[in-house]
C-alpha positions in Angstrom: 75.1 72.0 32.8 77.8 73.3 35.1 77.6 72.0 38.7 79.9 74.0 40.4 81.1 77.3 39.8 84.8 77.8 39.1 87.1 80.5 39.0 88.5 80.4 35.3 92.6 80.3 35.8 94.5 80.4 32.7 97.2 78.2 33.7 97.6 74.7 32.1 98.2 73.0 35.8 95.6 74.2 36.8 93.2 73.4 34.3 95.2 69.8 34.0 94.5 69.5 38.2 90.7 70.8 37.8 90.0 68.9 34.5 89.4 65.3 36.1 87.2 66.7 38.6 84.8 68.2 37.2 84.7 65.3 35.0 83.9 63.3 38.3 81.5 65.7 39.2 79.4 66.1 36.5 79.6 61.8 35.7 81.5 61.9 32.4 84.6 61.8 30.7 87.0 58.2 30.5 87.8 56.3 33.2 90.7 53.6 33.6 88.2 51.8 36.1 85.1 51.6 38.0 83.8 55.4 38.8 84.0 55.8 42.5 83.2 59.3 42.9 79.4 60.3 42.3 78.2 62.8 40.6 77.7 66.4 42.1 74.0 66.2 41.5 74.0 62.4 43.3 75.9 64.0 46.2 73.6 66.7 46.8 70.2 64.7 46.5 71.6 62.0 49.1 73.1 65.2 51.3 69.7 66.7 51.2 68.1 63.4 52.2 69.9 63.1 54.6 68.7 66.1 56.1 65.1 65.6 55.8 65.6 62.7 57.0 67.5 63.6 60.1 65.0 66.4 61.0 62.2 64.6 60.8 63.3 61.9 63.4 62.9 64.4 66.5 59.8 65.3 65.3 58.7 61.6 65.1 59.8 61.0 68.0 57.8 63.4 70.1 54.3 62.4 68.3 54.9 58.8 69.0 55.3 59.1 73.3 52.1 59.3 74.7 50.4 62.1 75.4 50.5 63.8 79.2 47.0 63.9 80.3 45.4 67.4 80.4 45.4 69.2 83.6 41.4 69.7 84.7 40.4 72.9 83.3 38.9 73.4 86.8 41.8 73.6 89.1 41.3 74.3 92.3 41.9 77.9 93.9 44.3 77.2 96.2 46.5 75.6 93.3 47.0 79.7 91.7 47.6 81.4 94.8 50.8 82.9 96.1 51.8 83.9 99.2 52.5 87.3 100.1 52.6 90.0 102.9 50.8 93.6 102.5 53.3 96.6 102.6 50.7 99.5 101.7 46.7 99.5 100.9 45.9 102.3 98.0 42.1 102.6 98.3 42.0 105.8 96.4 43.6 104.2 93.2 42.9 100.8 93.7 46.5 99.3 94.6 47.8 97.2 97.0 51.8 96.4 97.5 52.4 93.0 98.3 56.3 91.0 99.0 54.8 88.1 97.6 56.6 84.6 96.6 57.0 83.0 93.1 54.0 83.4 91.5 53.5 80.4 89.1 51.1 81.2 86.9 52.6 84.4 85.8 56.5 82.5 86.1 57.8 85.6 88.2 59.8 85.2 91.0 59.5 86.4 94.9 59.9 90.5 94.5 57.9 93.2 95.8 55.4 94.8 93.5 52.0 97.1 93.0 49.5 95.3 92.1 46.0 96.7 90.6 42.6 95.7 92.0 39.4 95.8 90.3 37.0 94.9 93.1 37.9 97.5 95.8 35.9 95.3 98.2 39.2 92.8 98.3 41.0 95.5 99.9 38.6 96.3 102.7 40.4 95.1 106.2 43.7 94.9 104.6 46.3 96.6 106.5 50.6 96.6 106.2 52.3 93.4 107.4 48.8 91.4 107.2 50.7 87.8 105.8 48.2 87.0 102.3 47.3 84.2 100.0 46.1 85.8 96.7 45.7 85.0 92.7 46.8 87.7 90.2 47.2 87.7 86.3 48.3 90.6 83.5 46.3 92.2 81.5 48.1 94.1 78.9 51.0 95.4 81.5 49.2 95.9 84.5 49.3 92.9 87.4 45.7 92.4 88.5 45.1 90.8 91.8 41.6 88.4 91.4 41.3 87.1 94.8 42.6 87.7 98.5 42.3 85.8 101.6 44.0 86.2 105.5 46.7 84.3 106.6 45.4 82.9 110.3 
């Protein structure tokens, strides 16, 4: 069984310089002393080890810290709202646009942005440059604004 695969040269240097190691590679042939090189198989089994081995360490690692304790699944209101400031009220199609700040739940940054509302009533007494606190989330690619409250 070949372990590695060779280009066949026809020249007798060559095959004279190749000769003694595939012998070392495959584990046969004479030797004048003790057979320091491993066999190709040896070196590949240890190699692959190796690099079990080493991937499983970071791995093992993680599940043996402690685990962080779960956040309470019922957070507090305040702790998902954003500030913002009302630029224009859309009571016909339900939309309000709001310069808002980071908005941590969804990861997005301070921008200005339409947002949809589903409860119409949120947008009653809403007017442009009214500052905001609110909670929003997406639904499929629409930002949905849940909750609204004044400023004072």
């Amino acid at each position: 069984m070949s372990c590695a695969t060779v280009p066949v040269r026809r020249h007798a240097a060559f095959r004279a310089a190749v000769a003694p190691v595939r012998r070392a590679a495959r584990g046969t042939g004479p030797s004048d002393g003790p057979n320091l090189e491993f066999p190709m198989r040896s070196i590949l089994l240890r190699a692959a080890f190796a690099a079990a081995f080493t991937a499983a360490m970071p791995a093992h690692a993680q599940t043996a810290a402690p685990a962080a304790p779960n956040p309470p699944s019922a957070a507090p209101a305040a702790a998902g709202m954003a500030d913002g400031e009302v630029r224009r009220v859309d009571l016909e199609n339900r939309k309000v646009t709001l310069r808002h700040g980071e908005i941590r739940n969804l990861q997005m940054p301070p921008m200005t942005m339409v947002f949809e509302v589903r409860d119409p009533s949120l947008l009653a007494g809403l007017k442009p440059g009214d500052k905001v606190r609110f909670s929003a989330r997406q639904v499929g690619s629409a930002y949905v604004v849940d909750a609204v409250e004044p400023v004072r």
